[in-house]
C-alpha positions as CSV (number, residue, x, y, z in Angstrom):
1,X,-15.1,4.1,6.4
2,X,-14.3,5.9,3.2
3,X,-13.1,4.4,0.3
4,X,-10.7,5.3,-2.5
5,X,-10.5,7.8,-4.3
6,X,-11.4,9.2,-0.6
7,X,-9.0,7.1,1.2
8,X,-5.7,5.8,0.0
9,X,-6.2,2.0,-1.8
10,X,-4.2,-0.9,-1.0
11,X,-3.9,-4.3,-2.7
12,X,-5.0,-6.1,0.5
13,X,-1.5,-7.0,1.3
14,X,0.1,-5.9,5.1
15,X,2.5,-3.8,3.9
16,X,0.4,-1.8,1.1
17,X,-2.2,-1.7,4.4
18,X,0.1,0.0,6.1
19,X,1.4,2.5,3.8
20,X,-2.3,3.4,3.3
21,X,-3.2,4.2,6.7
22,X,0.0,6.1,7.2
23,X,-0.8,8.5,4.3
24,X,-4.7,8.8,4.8
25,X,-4.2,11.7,7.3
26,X,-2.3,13.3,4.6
27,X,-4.5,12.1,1.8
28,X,-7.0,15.8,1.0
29,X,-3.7,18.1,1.3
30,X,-1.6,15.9,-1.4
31,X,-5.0,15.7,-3.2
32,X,-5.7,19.5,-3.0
33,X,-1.8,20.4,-4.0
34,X,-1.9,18.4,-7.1
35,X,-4.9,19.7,-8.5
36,X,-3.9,23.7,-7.7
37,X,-0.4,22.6,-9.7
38,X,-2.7,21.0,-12.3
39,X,-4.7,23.9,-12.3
40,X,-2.4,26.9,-12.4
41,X,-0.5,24.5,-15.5
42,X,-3.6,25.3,-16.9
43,X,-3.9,24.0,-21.2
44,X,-0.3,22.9,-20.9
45,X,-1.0,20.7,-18.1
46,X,1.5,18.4,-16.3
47,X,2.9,14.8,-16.1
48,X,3.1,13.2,-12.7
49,X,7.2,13.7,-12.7
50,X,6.6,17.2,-13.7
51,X,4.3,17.2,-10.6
52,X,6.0,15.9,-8.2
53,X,9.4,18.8,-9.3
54,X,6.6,21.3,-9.0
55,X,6.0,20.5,-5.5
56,X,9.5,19.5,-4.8
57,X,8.0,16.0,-3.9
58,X,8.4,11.8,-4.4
59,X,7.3,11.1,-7.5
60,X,5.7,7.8,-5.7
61,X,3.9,9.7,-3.3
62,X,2.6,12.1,-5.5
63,X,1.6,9.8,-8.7
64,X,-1.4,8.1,-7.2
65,X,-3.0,11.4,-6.6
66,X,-3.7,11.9,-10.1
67,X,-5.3,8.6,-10.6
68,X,-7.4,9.6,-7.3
69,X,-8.1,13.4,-8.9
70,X,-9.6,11.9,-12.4
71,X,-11.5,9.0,-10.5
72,X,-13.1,12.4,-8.4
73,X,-13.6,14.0,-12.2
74,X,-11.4,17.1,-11.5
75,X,-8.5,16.1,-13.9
76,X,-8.3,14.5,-17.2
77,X,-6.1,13.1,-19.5
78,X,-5.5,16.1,-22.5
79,X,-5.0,13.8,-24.9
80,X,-1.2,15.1,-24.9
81,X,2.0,13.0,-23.8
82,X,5.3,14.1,-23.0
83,X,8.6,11.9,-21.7
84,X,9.0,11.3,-18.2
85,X,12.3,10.6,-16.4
86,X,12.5,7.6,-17.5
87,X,12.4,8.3,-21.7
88,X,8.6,7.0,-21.7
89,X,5.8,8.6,-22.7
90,X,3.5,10.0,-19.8
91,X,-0.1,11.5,-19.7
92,X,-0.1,15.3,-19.2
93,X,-3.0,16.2,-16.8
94,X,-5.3,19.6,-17.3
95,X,-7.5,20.7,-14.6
96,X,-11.1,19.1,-16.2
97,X,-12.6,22.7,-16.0
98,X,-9.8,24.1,-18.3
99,X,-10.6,22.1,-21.3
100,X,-14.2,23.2,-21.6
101,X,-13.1,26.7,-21.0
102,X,-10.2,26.1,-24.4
103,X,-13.1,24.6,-26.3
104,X,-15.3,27.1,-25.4
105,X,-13.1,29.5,-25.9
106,X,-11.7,28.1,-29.9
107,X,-15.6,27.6,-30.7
């Protein structure tokens, strides 16, 4: 059985069991349109509500993608913040391969 970031996580509870197994067939698509938005953001990068308007989805459903994308090293944290929705300040993702290519590129 895979296991996260593979497979959606739960917190061992029926209803969070659930959810999971209803999104695992989905689980590589969401994953692979996150990181081509993350990617074609390129330096400027993007929170997870500015994700989720990108691809006109759930913020909820789209969120825990990113945490799944940096566990599997293809995003990281840019060190940048911006607000969300809700007036807090939110990580902005970069693809990681774009911020070797900026340093590389300002060295």
């Amino acid at each position: 059985m895979s296991r996260y970031p593979d497979a959606p996580g739960h917190r061992n509870v029926d209803t969070s069991i659930a959810a999971a197994n209803a999104l695992a067939p989905k689980l590589g698509r969401l994953q692979r349109l996150a990181h081509t938005a993350i990617k074609a953001a390129k330096e400027r990068g993007l929170t997870a509500d500015e994700l989720a308007a990108n691809l006109g989805m759930d913020r909820y459903s789209i969120q825990p993608r990113t945490s799944e994308l940096r566990r599997k090293g293809l995003i990281r944290d840019s060190g940048q913040r911006r607000r969300n929705s809700s007036g807090k300040a939110a990580i902005v993702w970069v693809a990681a391969n774009d911020g070797e290519t900026i340093a590389k590129s300002a060295a």
